[in-house]
N, C-alpha and C positions, 0 to 999 in steps of 0.2 A: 541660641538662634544663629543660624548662618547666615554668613554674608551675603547681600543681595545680588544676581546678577540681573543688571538694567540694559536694556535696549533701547540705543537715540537714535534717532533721525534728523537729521537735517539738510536740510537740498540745497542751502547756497552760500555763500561767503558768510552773510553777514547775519545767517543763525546759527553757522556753523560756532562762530567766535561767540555768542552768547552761550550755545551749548555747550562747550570749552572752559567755562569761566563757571558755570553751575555746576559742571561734574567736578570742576577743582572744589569747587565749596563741598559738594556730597563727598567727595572724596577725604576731605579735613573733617567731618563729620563721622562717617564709616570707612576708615582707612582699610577696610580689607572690601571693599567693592570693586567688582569688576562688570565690564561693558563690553558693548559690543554694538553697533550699529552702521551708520550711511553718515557719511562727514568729512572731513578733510585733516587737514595736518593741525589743527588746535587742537581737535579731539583724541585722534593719534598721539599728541603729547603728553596726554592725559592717561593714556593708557587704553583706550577704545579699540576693538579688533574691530575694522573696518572691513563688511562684506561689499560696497564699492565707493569711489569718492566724491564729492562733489562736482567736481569740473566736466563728468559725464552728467548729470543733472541739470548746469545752470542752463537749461533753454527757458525763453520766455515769450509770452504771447500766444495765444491758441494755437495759428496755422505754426508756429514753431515746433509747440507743443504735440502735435498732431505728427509729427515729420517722424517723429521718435518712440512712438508708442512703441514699436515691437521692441526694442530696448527697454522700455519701465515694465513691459508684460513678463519678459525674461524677468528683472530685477526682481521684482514683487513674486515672483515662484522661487525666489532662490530664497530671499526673506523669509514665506510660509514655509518652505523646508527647513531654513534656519528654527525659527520659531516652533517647530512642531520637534525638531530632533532635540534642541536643549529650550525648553519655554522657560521665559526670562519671569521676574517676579514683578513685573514693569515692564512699560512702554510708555518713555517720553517723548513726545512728538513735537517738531518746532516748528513754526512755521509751513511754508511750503505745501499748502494745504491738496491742489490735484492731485500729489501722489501720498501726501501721509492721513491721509482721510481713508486711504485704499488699505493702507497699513492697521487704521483701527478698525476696519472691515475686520481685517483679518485676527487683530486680537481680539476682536465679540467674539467672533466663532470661536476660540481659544480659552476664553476666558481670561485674558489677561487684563489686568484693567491699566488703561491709558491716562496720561495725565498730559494732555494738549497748553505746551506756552509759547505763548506767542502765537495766538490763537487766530485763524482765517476771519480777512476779515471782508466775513460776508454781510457786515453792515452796509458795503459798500454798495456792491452787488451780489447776486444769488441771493438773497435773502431768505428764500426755501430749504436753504442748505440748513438752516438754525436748527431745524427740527430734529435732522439727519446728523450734525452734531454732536444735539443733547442724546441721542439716541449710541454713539458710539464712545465717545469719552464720558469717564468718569469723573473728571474736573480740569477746569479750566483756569491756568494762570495769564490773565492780561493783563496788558501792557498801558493802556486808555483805558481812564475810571468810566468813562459811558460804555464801556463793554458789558460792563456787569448790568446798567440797565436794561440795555439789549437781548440779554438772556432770562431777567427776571421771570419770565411765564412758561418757563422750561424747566423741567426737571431734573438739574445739570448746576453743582457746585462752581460757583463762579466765584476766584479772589483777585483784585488790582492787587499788583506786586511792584510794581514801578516798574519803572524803565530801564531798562539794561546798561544803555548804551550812558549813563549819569556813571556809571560806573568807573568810565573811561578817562574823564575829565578832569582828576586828580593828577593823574598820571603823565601829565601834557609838559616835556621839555621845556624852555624858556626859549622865547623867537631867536635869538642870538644864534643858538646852541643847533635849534631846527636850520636855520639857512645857512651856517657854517658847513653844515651836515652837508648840503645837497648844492652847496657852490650858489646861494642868494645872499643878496643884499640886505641887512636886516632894516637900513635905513629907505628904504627903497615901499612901494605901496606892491603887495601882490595877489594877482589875481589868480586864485585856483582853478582848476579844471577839472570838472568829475566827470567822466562818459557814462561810467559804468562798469560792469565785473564780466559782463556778459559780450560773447563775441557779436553780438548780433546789435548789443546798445551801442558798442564800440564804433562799430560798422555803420548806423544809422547818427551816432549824434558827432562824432570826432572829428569828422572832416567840416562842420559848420560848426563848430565849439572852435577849432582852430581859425577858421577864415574872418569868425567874428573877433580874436585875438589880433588878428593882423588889421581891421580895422580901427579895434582898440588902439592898438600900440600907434598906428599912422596919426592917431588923436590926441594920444597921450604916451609919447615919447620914453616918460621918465617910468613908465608900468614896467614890471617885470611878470611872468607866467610859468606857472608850473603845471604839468597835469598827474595825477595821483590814478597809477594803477597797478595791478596785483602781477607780482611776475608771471603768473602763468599766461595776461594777455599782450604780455609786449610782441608777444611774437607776433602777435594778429596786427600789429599798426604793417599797414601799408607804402611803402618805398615812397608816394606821396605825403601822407603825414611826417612822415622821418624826415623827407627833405624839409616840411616847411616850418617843424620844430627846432630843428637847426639855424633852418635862417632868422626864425625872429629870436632865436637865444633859448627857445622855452625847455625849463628842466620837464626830463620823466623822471616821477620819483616811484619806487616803486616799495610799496608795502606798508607803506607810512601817510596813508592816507587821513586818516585821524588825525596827524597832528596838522598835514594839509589843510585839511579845513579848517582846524583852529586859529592856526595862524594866518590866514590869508584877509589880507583888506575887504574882498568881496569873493563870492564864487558864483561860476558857472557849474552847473549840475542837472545831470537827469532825475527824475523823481526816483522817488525809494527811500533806503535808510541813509543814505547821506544829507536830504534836507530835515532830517531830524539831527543827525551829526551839528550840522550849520547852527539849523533852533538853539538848540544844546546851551554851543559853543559863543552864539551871540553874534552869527558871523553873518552878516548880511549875504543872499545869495537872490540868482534868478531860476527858476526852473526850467529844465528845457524837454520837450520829451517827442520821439516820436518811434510806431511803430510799424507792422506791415499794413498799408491798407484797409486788406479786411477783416485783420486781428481791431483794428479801427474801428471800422464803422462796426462790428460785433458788439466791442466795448460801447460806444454810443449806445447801444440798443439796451445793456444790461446795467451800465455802470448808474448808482442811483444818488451818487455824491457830486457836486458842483465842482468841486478843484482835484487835483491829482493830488496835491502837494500836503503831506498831512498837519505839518503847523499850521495851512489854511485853516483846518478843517476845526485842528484844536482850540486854539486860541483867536477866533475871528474880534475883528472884521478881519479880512484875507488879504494881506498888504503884502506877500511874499509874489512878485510878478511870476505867471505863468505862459511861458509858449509851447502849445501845441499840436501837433501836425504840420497842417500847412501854417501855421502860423510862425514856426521855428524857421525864421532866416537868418541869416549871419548882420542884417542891417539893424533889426529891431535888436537882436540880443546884445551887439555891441549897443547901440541908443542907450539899452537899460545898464547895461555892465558899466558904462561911465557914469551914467546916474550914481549908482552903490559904490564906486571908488569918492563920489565929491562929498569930504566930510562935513560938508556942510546944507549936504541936500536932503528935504526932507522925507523920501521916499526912503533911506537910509535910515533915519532918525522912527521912523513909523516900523519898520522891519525888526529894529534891536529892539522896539519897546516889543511887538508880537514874540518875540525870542526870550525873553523873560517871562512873560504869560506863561509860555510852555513848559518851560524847564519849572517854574512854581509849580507848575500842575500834575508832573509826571515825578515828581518830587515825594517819597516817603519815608519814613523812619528807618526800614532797614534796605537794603541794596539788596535789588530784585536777583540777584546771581541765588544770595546767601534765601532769601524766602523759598524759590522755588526749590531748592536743595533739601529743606526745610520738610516741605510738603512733599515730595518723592519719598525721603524716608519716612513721611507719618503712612504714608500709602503702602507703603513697603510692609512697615511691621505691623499694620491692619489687618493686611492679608494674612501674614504670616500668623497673628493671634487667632 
């Protein structure tokens, strides 16, 4: 039997490093595999022939998303030409569901069968799309054990695999060793800062993630701050933000965002996969999020979930504080962020207990890297028998 060649996808930071970590497993499994797909430099290390990379993908929000079509219309023809000139024996799809859903389109017509992880999650909203789904992948590795009930009445293999990102958490320096790293205090209380990966989160939450920092600090003195971002968006801060991370001390850490949150006494963060990071890690945070307008009120219309923030969603009641929109001002977020600094406050105490809930529940026997690795190659040599 010959080695298989697979094709991944992933559209954004933080499926790109999940899909990185599985192809390393598939890789220890059938060391003569090779790939090829849409990803960045963790899949690249891996060995991945990248047809383009993520940092042209990460737009987010409809009207974002809209601005860029003729760019994904090009990609997705370069893809069907890839895929029609060498068809792979596989297609794993992560995440990033507007454009890798257009992708299993394309492997129906093909015949190739898809194995979707980290699966859209149109529990949230679209809910129509389920059908459209079950109708293009041939199985589905999730992440939330209520996924699989979600799909029960579909004709579409559904396995919980755990959580990825549990994966990480071993691996975590000792606090000493992390603020020595990046010039902190390890005696000191620190407040993390997540904007986002995207220029446009960057843009909308970092100038009131900082200004509520500077209210913080005028409160409490003895706080230190860091903000965790990916080299490729430093260049996007603003000669404003630069000045006024300077003035209150606050480190840019860049790349090391993972252990940022680990270590940090509370965090500030936009929604996504950093308040699962926080959950994980046991780190009390506030959510902060906002976006354009009418990508806004769109979402209002479609979105069928109460909180953004998914530990809300997992482990209720929802004690993880949420600001949204207009509600995101630099007064309220400092208010809360000193709240999650006072070890003694129970809003604190209520947060770390929902942060264990979680991690119990996305918790299972094998590390979702090595399962889904697992499953590609039974899918693999299926076809191949």
């Amino acid at each position: 039997m010959s080695s298989p060649e697979i094709f991944i996808s992933a559209g954004d930071p933080s499926g790109e490093m999940h899909a990185a970590r599985m192809l390393a497993e598939l890789k220890r499994l059938e060391p003569g595999a090779s790939f090829s797909g849409i990803g960045g430099p963790g899949m690249n290390s891996v060995g991945v022939r990248l047809l383009a990379g993520i940092d042209r993908l990460a737009v987010m929000g409809l009207v974002e998303v809209l601005k860029h079509l003729g760019f994904f219309r090009r990609l997705l023809k370069d893809i069907e030409n890839h895929l029609r000139a060498t068809p792979p024996a596989l297609i794993v799809l992560v995440d990033f569901p507007d454009f890798n859903l257009r992708i299993a389109g394309l492997a129906k017509k093909l015949n190739i069968p898809v194995l979707y992880y980290i699966s859209p999650q149109v529990w949230a909203w679209r809910t129509a799309r389920q059908k459209n789904i079950a109708s293009l992948a041939d199985k589905l590795a999730v992440v939330f054990p209520f996924e699989v009930e979600f799909y029960r009445d579909q004709p579409l293999e559904v396995e919980f695999v755990g959580h990825p990102l549990l994966e990480t958490i071993g691996s975590i320096s000792p606090r000493t060793e992390f603020c020595f790293r990046h010039g902190l205090d390890d005696s000191r209380a620190l407040v993390g800062i997540m904007p986002g990966s995207r220029e446009q989160e960057i843009h909308r939450h970092l100038d009131i993630f900082l200004r509520a920092a500077a209210l913080i600090s005028a409160a409490e003195p003895g706080l230190q701050f860091a903000v965790g971002l990916l080299p490729h968006t430093t260049e996007t801060l603003s000669h404003k933000q630069r000045h006024l991370c300077s003035k209150l001390d606050i480190r840019l850490i860049h790349d090391d965002s993972c252990e940022l949150i680990a270590h940090s006494t509370a965090l500030i963060t936009k929604s996504g996969t950093t308040t699962m990071e926080a959950a994980l890690h046991g780190t009390p945070m506030v959510i902060g999020y906002r976006t354009s307008p009418l990508s806004y009120l769109l979402a209002r219309r479609l979105v069928r979930v109460k909180h953004i923030g998914m530990p809300n969603l997992l482990a209720p009641p929802p004690e993880i504080p949420e600001l949204i929109q207009d509600e995101l001002i630099p007064e309220a977020l400092a208010e809360t962020t000193l709240e999650l600094v006072d070890e003694s406050s129970d809003l604190r105490r209520r947060i770390i207990a929902q942060c264990r809930r979680v991690r119990k529940l996305l918790t299972t026997d094998k590390p979702a890297s090595r399962r889904v690795a697992e499953i590609a190659l039974e899918m693999y040599r299926s076809k191949s028998n």
